[in-house]
N, C-alpha and C positions, 0 to 999 in steps of 0.2 A: 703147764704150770709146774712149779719145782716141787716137791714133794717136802716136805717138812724139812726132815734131816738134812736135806738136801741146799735149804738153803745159808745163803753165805754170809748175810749180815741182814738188819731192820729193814734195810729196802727190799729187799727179796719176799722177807716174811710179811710187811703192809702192801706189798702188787697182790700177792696171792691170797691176802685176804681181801681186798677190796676186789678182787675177782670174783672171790666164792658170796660176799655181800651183794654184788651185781645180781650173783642166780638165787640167791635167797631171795632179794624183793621182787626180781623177776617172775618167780615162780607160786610167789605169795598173789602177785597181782593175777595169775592165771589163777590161781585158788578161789581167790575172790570172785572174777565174773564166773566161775560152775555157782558159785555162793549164790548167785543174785540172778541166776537161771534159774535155781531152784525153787525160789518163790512161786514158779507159775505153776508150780507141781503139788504146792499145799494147799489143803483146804481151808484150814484154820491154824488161830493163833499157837496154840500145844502144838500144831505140828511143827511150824517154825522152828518152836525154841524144844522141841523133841531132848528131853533131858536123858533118856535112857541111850540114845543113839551120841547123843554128846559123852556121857561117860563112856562107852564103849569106845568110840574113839581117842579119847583123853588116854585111856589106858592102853589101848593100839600102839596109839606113837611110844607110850613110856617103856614097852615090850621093844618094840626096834630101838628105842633110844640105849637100852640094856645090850641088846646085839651089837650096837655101832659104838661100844665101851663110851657114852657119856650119862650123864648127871640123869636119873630119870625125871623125876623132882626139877630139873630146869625145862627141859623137856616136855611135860604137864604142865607148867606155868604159863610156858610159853604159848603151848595151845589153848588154853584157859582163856586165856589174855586174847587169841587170835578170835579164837569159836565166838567168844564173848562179844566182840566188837560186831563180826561178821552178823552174829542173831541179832542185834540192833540197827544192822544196817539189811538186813532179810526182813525185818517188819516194818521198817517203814517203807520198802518196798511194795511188800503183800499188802499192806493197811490201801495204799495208793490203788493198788488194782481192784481191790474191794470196792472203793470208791467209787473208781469208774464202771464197775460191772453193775452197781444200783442205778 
């Protein structure tokens, strides 16, 4: 892939972005099933949605988001946004296996 500066016109700069978009969702989807693994590992609904480990994290990324010189504040959003979805799709999972375990 061309390196920023490197490249030569809008074509260059949208290949290389829709490249890095490719391992973004990519990589979100591998997020995801560790996400919906984790379910078989809690006991209950607090552990699910474990808010002291979600900020811990929230603030993790915003710490590397500050290393890799961007927005931390977009960075935190964005995880907010991700974590957020993911704990609603972690309990209807858990809820389901509860079900079946009665």
């Amino acid at each position: 892939m061309i390196e920023p500066k490197k490249c030569k016109d809008m074509n260059d700069i949208r290949c290389a972005i829709d490249k890095i978009d490719a391992n973004i969702v990519k990589l979100i989807s591998k997020r995801s099933r560790y996400v919906h693994e984790a379910s078989k590992f809690k006991k209950n609904e607090t552990a699910v949605k474990d808010s002291s480990r979600v900020a811990k994290v929230i603030e993790s990324k915003k710490e590397l988001a500050i290393q890799h010189r961007i927005s931390p504040k977009l960075i935190g959003d964005i995880y907010k946004m991700m974590i957020d979805f993911f704990i609603k799709e972690e309990l209807k999972k858990w809820s389901k296996q509860q079900n079946k375990a009665l």
